[in-house]
ZADO-1210 file (C-alpha; in nm, 4 decimals, padded with zeros to 6 digits):
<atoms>
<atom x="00.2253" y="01.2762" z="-00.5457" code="UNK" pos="1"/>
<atom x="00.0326" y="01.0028" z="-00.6913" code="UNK" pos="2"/>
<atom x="-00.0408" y="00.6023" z="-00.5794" code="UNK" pos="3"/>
<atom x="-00.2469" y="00.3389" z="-00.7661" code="UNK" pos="4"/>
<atom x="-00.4927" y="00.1719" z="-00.6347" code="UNK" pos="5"/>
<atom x="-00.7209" y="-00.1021" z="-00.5963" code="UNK" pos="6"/>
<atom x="-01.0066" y="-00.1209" z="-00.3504" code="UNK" pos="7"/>
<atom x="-01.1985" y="-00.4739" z="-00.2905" code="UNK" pos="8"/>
<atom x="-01.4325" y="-00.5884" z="-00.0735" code="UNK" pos="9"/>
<atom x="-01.3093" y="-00.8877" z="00.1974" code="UNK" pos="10"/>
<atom x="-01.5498" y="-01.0468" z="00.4578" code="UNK" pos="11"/>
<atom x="-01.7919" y="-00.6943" z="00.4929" code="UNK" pos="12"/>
<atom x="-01.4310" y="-00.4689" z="00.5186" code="UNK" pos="13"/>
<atom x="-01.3435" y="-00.2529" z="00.2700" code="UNK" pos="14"/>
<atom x="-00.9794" y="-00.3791" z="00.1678" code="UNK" pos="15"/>
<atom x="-00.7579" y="-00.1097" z="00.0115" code="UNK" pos="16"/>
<atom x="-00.4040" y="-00.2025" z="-00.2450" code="UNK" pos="17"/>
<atom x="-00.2180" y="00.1010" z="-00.3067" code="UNK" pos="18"/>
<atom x="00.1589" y="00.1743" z="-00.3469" code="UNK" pos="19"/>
<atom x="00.3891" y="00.4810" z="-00.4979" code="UNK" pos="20"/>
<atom x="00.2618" y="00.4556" z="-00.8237" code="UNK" pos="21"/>
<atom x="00.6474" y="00.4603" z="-00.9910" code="UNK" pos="22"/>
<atom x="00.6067" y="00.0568" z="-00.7940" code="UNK" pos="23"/>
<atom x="00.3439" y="-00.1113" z="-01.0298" code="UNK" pos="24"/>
<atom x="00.5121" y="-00.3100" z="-01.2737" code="UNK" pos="25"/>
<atom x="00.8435" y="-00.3754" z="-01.0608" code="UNK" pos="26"/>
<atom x="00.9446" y="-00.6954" z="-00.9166" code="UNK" pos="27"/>
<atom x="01.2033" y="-00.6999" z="-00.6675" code="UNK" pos="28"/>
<atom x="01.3494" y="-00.9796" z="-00.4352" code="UNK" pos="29"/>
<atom x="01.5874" y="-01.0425" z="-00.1779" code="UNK" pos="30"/>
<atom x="01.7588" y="-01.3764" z="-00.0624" code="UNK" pos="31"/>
<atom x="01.4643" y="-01.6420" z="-00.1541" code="UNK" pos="32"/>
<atom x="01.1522" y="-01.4042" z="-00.1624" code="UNK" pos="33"/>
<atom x="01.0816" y="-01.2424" z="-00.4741" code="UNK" pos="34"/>
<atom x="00.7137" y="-00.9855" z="-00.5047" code="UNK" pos="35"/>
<atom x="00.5942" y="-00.8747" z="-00.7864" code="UNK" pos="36"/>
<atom x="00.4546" y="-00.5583" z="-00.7475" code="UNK" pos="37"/>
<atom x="00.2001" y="-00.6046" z="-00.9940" code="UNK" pos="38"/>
<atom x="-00.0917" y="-00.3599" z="-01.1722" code="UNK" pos="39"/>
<atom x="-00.3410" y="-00.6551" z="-01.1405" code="UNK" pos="40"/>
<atom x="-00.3114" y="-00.6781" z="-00.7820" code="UNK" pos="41"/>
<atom x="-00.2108" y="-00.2782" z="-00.6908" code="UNK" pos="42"/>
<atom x="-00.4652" y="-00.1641" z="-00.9248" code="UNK" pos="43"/>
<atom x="-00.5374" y="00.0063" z="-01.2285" code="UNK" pos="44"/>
<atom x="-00.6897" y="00.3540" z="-01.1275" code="UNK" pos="45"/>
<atom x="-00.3895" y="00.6542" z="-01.0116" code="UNK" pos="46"/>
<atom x="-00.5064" y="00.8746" z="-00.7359" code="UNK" pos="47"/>
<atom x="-00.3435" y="01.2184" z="-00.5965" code="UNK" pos="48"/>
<atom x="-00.3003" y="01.2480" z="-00.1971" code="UNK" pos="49"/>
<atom x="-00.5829" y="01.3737" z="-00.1137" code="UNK" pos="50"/>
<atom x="-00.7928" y="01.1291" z="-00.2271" code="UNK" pos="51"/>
<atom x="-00.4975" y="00.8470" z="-00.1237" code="UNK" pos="52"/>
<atom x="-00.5912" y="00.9955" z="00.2372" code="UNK" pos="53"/>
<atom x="-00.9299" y="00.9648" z="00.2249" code="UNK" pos="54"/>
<atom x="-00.9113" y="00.6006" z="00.1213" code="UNK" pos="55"/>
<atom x="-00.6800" y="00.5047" z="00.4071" code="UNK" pos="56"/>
<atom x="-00.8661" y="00.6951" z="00.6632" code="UNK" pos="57"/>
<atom x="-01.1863" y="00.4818" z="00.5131" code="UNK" pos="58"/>
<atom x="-01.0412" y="00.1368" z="00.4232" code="UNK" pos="59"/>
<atom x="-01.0188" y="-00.1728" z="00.7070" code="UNK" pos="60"/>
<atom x="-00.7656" y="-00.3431" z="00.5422" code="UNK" pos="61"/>
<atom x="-00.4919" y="-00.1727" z="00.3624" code="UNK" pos="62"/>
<atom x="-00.1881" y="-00.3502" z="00.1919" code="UNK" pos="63"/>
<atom x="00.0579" y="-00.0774" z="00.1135" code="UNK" pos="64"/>
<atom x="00.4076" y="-00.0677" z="-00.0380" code="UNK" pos="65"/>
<atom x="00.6718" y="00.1679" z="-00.1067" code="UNK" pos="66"/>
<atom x="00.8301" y="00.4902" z="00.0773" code="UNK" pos="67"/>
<atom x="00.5655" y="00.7865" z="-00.0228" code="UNK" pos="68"/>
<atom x="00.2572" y="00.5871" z="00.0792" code="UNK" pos="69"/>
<atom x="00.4158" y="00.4650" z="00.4285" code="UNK" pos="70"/>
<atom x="00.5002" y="00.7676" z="00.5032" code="UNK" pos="71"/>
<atom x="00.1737" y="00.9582" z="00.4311" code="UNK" pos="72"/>
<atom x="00.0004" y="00.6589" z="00.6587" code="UNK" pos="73"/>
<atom x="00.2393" y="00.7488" z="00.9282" code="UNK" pos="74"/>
<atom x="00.1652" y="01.0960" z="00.9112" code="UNK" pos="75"/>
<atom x="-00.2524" y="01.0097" z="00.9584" code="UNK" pos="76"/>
<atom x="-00.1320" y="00.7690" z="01.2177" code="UNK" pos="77"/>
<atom x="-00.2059" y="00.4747" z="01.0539" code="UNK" pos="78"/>
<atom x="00.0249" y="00.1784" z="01.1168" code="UNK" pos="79"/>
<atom x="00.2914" y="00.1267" z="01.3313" code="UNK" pos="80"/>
<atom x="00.6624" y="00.1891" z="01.2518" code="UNK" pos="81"/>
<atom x="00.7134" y="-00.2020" z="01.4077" code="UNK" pos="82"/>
<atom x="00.5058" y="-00.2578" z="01.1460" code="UNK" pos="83"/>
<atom x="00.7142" y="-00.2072" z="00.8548" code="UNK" pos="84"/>
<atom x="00.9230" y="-00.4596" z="00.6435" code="UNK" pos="85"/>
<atom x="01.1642" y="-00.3949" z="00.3600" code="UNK" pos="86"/>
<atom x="01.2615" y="-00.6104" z="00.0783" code="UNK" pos="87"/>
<atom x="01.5538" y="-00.4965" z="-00.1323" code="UNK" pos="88"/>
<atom x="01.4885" y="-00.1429" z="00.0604" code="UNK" pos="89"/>
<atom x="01.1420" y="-00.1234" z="-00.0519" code="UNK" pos="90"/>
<atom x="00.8712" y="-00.0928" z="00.2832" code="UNK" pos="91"/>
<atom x="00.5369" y="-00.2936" z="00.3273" code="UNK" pos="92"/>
<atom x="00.3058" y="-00.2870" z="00.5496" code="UNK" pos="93"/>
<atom x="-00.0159" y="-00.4004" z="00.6055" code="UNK" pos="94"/>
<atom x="-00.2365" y="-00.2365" z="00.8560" code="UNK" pos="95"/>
<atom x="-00.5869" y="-00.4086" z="01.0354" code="UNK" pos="96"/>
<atom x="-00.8236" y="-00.1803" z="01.1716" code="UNK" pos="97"/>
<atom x="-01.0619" y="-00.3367" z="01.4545" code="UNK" pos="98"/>
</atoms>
């Protein structure tokens, strides 16, 4: 299982971008909304689970899209299921850690 990434810095937090990597590159959209799911912004390095679950167990901020990566947050207990949005039956979620 592999996710791409991008890591950033934000206001002292460490911010984390990662989705399934099969995401980056897509754009999808539903009534008036349209995201583009895009490599610039969801990163450029690919990373296997283990090291996806280190970063989300590490990361203040995360901003995280698509089924695999939800679900592997879920399982740390990261984010609620409330949480979760879908566009065109894709999830978000983004997930604050105080």
């Amino acid at each position: 299982m592999q996710f791409s990434v991008r890591l950033t810095g934000y206001q002292e937090n460490t911010m984390l971008n990662i989705c399934d990597v099969d995401l980056v590159g897509k754009k999808i959209s539903e009534n008036n909304l349209q995201v583009d799911i895009s490599k610039n912004y969801y990163g450029k390095e690919i990373v296997e689970k283990n090291e996806a679950e280190n970063l989300l167990k590490n990361s203040s901020i995360i901003n995280m899209v698509g089924k695999e990566i939800i679900s592997l947050s879920m399982n740390l207990g990261i984010g609620s299921e409330k949480g979760i949005k879908k566009i065109s039956g894709v999830p978000f979620l983004i997930v604050y850690k105080i």
